[in-house]
N, C-alpha and C positions, 0 to 999 in steps of 0.2 A: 193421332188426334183427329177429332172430326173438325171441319170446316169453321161450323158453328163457332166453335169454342175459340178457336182462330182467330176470328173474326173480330170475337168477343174481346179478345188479348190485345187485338190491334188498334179496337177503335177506344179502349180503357190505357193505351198505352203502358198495358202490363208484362215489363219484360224485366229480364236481368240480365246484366253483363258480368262475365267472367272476370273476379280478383282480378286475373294473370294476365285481362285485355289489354292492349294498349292504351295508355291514357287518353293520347290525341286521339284516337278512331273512338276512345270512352265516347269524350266531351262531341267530338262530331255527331254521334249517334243519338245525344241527348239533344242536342240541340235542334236534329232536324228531325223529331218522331213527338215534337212537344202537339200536345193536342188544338191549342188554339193556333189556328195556321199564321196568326199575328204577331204571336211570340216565336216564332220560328228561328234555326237561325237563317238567315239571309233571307227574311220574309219582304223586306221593302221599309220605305217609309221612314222613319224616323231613326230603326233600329239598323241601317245599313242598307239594305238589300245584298245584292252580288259581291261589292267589296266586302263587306263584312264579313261572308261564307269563304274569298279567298284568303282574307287574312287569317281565319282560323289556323291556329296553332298545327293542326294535320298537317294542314297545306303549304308550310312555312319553306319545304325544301327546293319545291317547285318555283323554278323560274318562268312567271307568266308573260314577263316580255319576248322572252326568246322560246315558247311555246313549243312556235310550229320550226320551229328549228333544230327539236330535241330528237333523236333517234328512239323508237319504242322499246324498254326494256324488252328483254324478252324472259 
C-alpha cells in the first residue's frame, strides 16, 4: 500500500475489524480511533478521562491497585 492511502485510512478512520476479533479489544479499538479527539474514549472532561479508559471492559481483569505488584506475564 502506498503511504498516501494510509494516511488517507487513518485520518477517515477507515478500518475493519475481524468477525473473529475479540469483542473487548473490538470496543477498545473503536473507542480510541474515534475521529473527534473529544469523543474519545478516555478523552477527559465530562466523558471520564483516565478512569473511564481503565474501566473499559478490556481492562476489567487487571488489578490496578496492586499494579506494580504483578509479575510480567511472559
Amino acid at each position: 500500500s502506498h503511504e498516501y492511502d494510509i494516511f488517507q485510512k487513518v485520518v477517515k478512520a477507515d478500518y475493519t475489524i475481524p468477525a473473529e476479533f475479540d469483542q473487548d479489544a473490538s470496543g477498545l479499538i473503536k473507542g480510541l480511533v474515534i475521529i473527534d479527539p473529544n469523543e474519545r474514549l478516555g478523552a477527559g472532561g465530562s466523558k471520564g478521562g483516565y478512569a473511564e479508559l481503565r474501566q473499559h471492559s478490556f481492562f476489567q481483569p487487571i488489578d490496578w491497585i496492586n499494579l506494580d505488584k504483578q509479575t510480567i506475564p511472559e
